[in-house]
C-alpha positions, -999 to 999 in steps of 0.1 A, spaced: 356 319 -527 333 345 -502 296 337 -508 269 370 -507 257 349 -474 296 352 -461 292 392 -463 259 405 -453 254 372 -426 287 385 -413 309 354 -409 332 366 -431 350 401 -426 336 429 -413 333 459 -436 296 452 -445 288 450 -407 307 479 -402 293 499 -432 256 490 -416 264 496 -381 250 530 -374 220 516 -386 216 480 -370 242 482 -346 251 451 -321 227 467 -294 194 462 -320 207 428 -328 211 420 -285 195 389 -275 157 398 -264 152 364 -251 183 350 -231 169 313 -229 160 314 -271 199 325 -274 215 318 -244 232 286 -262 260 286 -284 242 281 -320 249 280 -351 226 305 -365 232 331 -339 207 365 -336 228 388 -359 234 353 -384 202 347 -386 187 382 -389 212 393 -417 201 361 -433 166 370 -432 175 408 -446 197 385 -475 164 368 -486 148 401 -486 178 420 -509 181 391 -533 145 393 -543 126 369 -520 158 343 -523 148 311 -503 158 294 -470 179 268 -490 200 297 -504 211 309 -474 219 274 -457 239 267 -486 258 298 -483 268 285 -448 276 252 -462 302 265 -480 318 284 -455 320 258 -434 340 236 -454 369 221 -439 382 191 -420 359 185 -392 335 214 -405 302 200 -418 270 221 -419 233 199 -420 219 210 -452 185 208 -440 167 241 -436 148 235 -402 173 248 -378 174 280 -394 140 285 -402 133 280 -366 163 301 -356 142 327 -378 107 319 -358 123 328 -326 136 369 -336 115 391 -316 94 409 -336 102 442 -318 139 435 -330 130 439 -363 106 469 -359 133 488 -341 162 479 -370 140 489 -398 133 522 -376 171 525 -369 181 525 -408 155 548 -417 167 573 -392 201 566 -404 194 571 -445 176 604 -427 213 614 -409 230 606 -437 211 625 -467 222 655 -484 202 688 -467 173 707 -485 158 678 -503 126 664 -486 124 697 -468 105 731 -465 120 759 -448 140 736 -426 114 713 -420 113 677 -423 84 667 -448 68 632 -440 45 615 -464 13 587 -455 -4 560 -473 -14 526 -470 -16 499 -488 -12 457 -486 5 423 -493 -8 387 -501 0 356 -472 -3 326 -483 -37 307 -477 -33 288 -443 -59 288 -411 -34 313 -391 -33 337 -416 -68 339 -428 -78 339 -386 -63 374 -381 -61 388 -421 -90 371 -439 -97 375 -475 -106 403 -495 -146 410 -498 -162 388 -529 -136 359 -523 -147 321 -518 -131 304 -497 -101 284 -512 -100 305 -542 -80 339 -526 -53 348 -502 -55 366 -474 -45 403 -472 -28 421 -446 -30 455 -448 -7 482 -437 1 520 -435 35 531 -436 53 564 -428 79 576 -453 107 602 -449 105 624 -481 142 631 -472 159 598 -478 126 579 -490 131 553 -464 105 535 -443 102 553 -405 71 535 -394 45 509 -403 14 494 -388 -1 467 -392 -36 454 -397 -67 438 -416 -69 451 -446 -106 467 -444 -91 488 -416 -99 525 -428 -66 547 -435 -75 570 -411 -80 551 -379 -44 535 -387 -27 573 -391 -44 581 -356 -23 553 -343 10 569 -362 6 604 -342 29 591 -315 59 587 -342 58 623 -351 84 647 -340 77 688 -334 83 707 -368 70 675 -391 51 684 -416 26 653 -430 18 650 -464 -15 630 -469 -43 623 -493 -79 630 -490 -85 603 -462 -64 623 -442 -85 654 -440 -105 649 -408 -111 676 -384 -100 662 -357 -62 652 -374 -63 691 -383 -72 703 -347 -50 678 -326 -16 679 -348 -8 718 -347 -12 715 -308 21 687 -311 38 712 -337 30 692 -363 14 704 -395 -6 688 -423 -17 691 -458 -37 670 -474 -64 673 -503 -96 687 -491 -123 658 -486 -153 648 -508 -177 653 -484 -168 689 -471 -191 715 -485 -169 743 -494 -186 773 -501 -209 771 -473 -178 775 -445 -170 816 -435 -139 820 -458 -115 851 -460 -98 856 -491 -59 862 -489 -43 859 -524 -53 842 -556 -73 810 -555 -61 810 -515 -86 818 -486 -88 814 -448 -114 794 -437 -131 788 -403 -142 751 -398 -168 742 -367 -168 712 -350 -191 687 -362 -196 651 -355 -171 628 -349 -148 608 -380 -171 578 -388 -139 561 -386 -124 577 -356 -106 562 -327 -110 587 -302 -135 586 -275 -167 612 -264 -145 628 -240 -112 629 -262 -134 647 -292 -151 665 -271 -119 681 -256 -110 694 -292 -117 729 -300 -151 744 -310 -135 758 -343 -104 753 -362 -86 780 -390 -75 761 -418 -58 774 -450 -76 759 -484 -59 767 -520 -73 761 -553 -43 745 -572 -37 735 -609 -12 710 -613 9 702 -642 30 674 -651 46 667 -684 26 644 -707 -6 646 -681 -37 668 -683 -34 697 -661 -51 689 -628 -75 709 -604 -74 704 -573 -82 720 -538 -58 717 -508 -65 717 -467 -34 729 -451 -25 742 -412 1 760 -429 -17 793 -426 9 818 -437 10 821 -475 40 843 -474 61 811 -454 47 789 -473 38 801 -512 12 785 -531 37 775 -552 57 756 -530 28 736 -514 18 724 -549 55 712 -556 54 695 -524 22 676 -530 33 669 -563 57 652 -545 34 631 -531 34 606 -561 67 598 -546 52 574 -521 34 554 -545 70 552 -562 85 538 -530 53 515 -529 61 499 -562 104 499 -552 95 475 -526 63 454 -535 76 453 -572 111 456 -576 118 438 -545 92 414 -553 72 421 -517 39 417 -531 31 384 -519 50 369 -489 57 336 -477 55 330 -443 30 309 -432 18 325 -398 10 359 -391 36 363 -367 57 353 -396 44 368 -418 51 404 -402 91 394 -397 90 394 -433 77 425 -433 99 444 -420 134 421 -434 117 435 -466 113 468 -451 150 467 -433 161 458 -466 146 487 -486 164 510 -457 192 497 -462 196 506 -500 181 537 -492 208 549 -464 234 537 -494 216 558 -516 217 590 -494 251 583 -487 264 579 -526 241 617 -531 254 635 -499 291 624 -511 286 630 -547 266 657 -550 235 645 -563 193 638 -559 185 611 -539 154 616 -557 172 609 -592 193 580 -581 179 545 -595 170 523 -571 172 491 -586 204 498 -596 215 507 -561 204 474 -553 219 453 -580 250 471 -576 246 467 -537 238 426 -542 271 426 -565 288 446 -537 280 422 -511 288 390 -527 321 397 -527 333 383 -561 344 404 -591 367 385 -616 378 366 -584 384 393 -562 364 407 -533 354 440 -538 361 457 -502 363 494 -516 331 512 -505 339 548 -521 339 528 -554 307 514 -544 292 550 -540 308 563 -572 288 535 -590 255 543 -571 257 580 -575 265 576 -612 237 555 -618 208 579 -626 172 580 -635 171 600 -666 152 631 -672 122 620 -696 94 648 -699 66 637 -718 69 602 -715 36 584 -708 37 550 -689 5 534 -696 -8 506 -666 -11 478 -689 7 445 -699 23 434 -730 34 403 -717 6 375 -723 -2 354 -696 -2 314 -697 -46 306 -709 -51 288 -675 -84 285 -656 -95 306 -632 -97 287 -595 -133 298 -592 -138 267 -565 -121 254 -538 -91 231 -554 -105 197 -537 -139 203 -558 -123 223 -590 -124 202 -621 -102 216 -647 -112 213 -688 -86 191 -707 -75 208 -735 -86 242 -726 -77 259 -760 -100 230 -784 -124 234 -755 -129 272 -762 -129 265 -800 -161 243 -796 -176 262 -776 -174 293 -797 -186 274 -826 -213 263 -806 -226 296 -797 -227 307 -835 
């Protein structure tokens, strides 16, 4: 019998391998450090990095789960695996953390190769969106040391957050770039340290903490354009603005002091031009079963003619897309709190949770481009059920080995069309009535028989 482990950890045959290789080929998954690998090990590099992207498919499956696998493969006479989990969880410490950055980059630009053309695009050009957001790490001394806890949290009664801000290719949906860093880290001063990543014709596709003038002056020089919604602070009406169609105007922006949150130095600000021409457009836009919402946009994209009115407000509607990805991984993927105990750690999982999300992305793309359909409409938790089924090899006792069948499934698999259907953010699903920890655990005393407790109580106060 051929375990999930057998496939994706690559002991078994090679078709998996194979089927990723564009995207994590043999040259990612090189040794880095020859004395951490020089030996002949059991849980080589590309073992123990597959098993680490396993965990991360399967939903956060443990260490145990993936030595077992092993175990079973290794059944024979003579063959005997240790069951203990130490060797591999120290085979996982020792992955270079720049390994994993550059395969979770590789299968991103991979799902990119491999989409269908025109989606994700605007006149040819590749549309990139921006956005940060966080995770949970467990509560050790390491962790809270470089990511501490959220503001208004006692100690022993939170978990530390590490913040992040990631890059996403509207074309496949996958994952190009990350950074890392403390959660109360602004946005923008995390986007200045993306600008490097972006390639000449990108257009960026940001929120209001985006619009600085400095972003809108520097990124046009590098061929790369933004829009993002106009900021809070900027007083509109008192700028010089040239009307050019319907609710769309030229505008001439002068500089001003620097971004509070800005990274650039005196002399790199004051190198940036006097006065900028940006484009600003007075949208209304509608979704089904929402009010229709007003907003105004900052764009570089100064010809309306290009680029319609139209076609920039379908783009930033777009923009929700991101926070769709966000919940794919954090939620479906169950990357909302991770479990490594060490910030080093802690980032590895990161991106095998990142990797892995790339990875059913670039079967996604693949299943649309060959089918004929929307990445945007294929389900992605069912490419990743499918995908897990896929890659454990069994089906009625038979290894499945026939990836067109695999695609077929994926591309058939579709979101369906539901206009008018609200989604409300709340839970129907009541929680278990425990205490809050509103004191460290050592000093916390918890009320026995919480539920006649709150019945006195209440008679009490009446």
């Amino acid at each position: 019998m051929r375990s999930a482990c057998d496939r994706i950890v690559g002991m078994g045959p090679e078709d998996v391998r194979n089927e990723f290789a564009d995207g994590v080929s043999d040259g990612v998954l090189a040794a880095q450090d020859k004395r951490a690998w020089s030996r002949k090990r059991v849980y080589t590099l590309p073992k123990t990095f597959w098993g680490f992207v396993w965990q991360a498919m399967h939903g956060k499956a443990s260490c145990r789960e993936v030595v077992r696998c092993l175990q079973l493969m290794a059944t024979g006479p003579g063959r005997r695996l240790c069951g203990s989990t130490s060797a591999y969880c120290q085979a996982r410490a020792k992955i270079p953390e720049a390994m994993m950055r550059e395969a979770m980059e590789g299968v991103a630009a991979s799902a990119d190769q491999a989409a269908p053309e025109g989606e994700g695009t605007i006149n040819g050009r590749k549309v990139k969106a921006v956005d940060a957001s966080c995770v949970q790490i467990p509560d050790t001394d390491a962790n809270r040391s470089d990511y501490p806890y959220p503001s208004g949290v006692k100690p022993g009664c939170g978990f530390p957050v590490m913040g992040f801000i990631a890059l996403f290719s509207l074309v496949s949906g996958s994952v190009l770039k990350i950074i890392t860093a403390r959660a109360t880290t602004h946005d923008y001063r995390l986007f200045r340290l993306l600008w490097e990543s972006l390639e000449h014709g990108d257009i960026v596709l940001g929120d209001r903490a985006f619009c600085a003038y400095e972003a809108l002056a520097t990124l046009p020089a590098q061929g790369v354009d933004l829009i993002c919604r106009l900021h809070q602070s900027r007083a509109l009406y008192s700028k010089p603005m040239r009307q050019i169609a319907k609710d769309e105007w030229i505008a001439t922006w002068q500089k001003t002091k620097p971004h509070t949150k800005s990274p650039m130095t005196k002399e790199q600000y004051a190198a940036l031009p006097d006065f900028i021409h940006v484009r600003i457009l007075f949208l209304d836009l509608e979704r089904h079963g929402f009010r229709t919402q007003k907003i105004w946009i900052v764009t570089t994209l100064l010809d309306h003619r290009l680029y319609p009115a139209e076609k920039l407000a379908e783009l930033y509607l777009r923009r929700w897309g991101i926070e769709l990805c966000f919940r794919d991984i954090k939620t479906t993927m169950r990357m909302e709190q991770l479990r490594c105990l060490t910030p080093a750690m802690a980032r590895k999982e990161l991106f095998a949770f990142l990797t892995a999300h790339n990875l059913v992305r670039l079967v996604i793309a693949r299943a649309a481009a060959r089918h004929g359909r929307l990445v945007s409409r294929i389900s992605f938790k069912g490419c990743v059920d499918t995908l897990c089924a896929f890659l454990s090899g069994e089906c009625n006792g038979t290894a499945i080995r026939n990836t067109d069948a695999l695609l077929e499934i994926v591309a058939n698999d579709l979101v369906p069309l539901r206009p008018g259907r609200s989604e409300p953010r709340a839970l129907k699903r009541r929680p278990k009535n425990y205490q809050l920890l509103t004191k460290h655990r050592h000093i916390f005393k918890e009320i026995p028989h919480r539920n006649a407790h709150k019945k006195k109580t209440e008679r009490s106060l009446t």
